[in-house]
N, C-alpha and C positions, 0 to 999 in steps of 0.2 A: 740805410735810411730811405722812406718811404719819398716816391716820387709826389708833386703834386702835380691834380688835373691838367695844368695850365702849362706846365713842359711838358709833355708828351702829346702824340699826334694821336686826333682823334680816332679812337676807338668807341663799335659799336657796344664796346662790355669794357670797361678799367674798375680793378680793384683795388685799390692803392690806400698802405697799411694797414689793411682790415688786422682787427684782433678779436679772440673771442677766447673763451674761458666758462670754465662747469665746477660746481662743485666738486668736493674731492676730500670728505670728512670736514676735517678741521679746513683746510687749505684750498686750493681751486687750479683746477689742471688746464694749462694752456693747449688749447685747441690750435689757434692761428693767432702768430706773431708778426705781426707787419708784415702780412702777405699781401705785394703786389701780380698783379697780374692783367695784361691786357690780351683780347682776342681779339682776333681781327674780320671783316664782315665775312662769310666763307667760310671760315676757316673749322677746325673740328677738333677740341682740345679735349684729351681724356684723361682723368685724375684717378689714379687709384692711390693703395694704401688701408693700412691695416683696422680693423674694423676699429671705432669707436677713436678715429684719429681727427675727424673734422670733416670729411670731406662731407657728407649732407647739411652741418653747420653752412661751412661755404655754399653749395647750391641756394640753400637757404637767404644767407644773405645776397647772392648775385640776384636770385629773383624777388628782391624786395619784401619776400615774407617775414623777415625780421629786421633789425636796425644793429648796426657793427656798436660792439663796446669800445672799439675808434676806429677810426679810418671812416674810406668814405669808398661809395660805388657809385662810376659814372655811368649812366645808360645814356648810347646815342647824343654825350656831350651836354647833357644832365647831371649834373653833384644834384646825389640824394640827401647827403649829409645837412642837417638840420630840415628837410622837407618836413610838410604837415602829412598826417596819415594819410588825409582824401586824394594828395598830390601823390603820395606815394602808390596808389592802388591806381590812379588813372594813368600814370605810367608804366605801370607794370602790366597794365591791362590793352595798352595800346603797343608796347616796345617788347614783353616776353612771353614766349609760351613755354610750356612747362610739359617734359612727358612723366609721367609716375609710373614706378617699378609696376604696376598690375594697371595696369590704364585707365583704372577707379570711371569707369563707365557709369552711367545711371541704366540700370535695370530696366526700363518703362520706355526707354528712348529705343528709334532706331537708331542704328549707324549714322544715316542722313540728320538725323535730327538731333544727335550729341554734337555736331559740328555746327548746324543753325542756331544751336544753343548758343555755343560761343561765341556765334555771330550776332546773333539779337544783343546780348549783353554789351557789345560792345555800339550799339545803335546806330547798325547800319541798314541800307534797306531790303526788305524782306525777299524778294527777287533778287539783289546781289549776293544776298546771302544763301540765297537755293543754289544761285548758277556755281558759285564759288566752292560750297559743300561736296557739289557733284564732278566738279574739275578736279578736288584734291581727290577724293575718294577713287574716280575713276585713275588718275597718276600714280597711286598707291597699289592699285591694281584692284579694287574694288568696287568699281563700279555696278557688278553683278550682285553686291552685297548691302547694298543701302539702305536695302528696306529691311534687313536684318537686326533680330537685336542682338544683346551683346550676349544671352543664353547661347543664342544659335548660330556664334562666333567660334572659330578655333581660338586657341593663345595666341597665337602669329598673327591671326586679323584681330583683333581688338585691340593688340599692339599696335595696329596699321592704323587702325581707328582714334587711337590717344594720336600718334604721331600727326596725322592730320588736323583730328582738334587743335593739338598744339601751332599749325602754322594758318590756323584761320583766322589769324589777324595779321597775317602781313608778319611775323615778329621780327624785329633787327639785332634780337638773341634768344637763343634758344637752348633747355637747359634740361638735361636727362637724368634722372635720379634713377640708377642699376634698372635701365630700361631691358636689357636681358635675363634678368637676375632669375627668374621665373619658368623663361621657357626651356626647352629642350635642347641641345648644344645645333641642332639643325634650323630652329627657328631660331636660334638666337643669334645665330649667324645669318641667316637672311634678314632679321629685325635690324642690327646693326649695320647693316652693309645698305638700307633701306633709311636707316635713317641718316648716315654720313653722305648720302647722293643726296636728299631731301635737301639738309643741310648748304651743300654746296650751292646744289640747285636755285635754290630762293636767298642764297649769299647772307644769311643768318649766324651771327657768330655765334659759336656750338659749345658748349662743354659737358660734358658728360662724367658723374662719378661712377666707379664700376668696380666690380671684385672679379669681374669674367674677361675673360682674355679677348671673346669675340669682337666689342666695338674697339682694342686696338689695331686691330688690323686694318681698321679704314681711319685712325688716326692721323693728325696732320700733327699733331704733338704729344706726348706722354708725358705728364706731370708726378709724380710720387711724392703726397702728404704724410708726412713725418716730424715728430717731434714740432707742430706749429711751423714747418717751415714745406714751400713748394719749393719739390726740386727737379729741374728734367732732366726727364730718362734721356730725350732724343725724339727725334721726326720718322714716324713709322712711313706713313702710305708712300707709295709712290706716285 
């Protein structure tokens, strides 16, 4: 049985009973069945599981881009459940960032300026938003790269570049969709080991779905989605 918000101790990320469901001919195949799950701020939970099992459903719903067919997602001690749209976008805009499998960069931008982007959006000021750009970027190891775009990126840096976008708002979770899935088993072990320190680093509770072995290895949890239900493997990192 599904916990409610209000017994358990606050978490920067609770999912508690999400269900969801897809067509499936006549019938509708259960994705996630009363999946609870909470992360804790820090912490770095990686989900795997066989393709077309739920797990970008779930990302989906943890980062507010969709609404649970029940249950409910706390962000930072937020019940989203029954929220209006506009609440739901300025939460998600203020509390998660998001890394996407290809770093979906805009083309026209440099490095510096995909990251001021996401600071302007969020209406902060335009100096804190430079100084801030240039501290993530240089932390990431990029700071000789900013006035690059993302043509004149390797895969590993424009990885580096989403991963930063992603923590330019402060986020209190942070949410990876097969952020290696893409690159080469070398990059994609430095991507993932890059973004588990990140993670820790700015105390961001982390989930990530994945089909590659690399971001378990800086795992603080392994989850395996199966038949609608989360089950753990066990606590990797050391």
């Amino acid at each position: 049985m599904a916990t409610s918000p209000t017994d358990t101790p606050l978490a920067p990320l609770a999912l508690r009973g999400l269900g969801a469901s897809v067509p499936d001919g006549r019938e509708r195949r259960v994705l996630l069945d009363d999946v609870d799950l909470d992360v804790a701020a820090g912490e770095v939970v990686v989900i795997t599981g066989p393709s077309g099992s739920g797990k970008s459903t779930l990302l989906a719903l943890a980062g507010l881009l969709r609404a649970p067919a029940t249950g409910d997602v706390v962000v930072s001690g937020t019940s989203t459940a029954g929220l209006r749209p506009r609440r739901r976008t300025d939460l998600r805009r203020t509390n998660i960032g998001i890394v996407y499998q290809s770093a979906n960069l805009l083309a026209p931008l440099t490095a510096r300026e995909q990251l001021e982007l996401a600071g302007h959006i969020r209406r902060r000021p335009r100096r804190e938003v430079r100084a801030h750009a240039d501290a993530l970027l240089d932390e990431l190891g990029l700071g000789d790269r900013a006035d690059q775009l993302p043509a004149q990126l390797s895969g590993g840096e424009r990885q580096r570049v989403g991963i930063a976008r992603a923590l330019m708002g402060s986020p209190t979770v942070l949410l990876a969709d097969e952020p290696t899935a893409s690159l080469d088993p070398e990059l994609a072990a430095e991507v993932a080991r890059i973004l588990a320190t990140e993670a820790h680093r700015h105390g961001a509770a982390t989930v990530i779905v994945t089909h590659d072995d690399a971001p378990l290895r800086h795992a603080d949890r392994h989850l395996h989605l199966s038949a609608g239900a989360l089950v753990e493997v066990g606590t990797v990192a050391s």
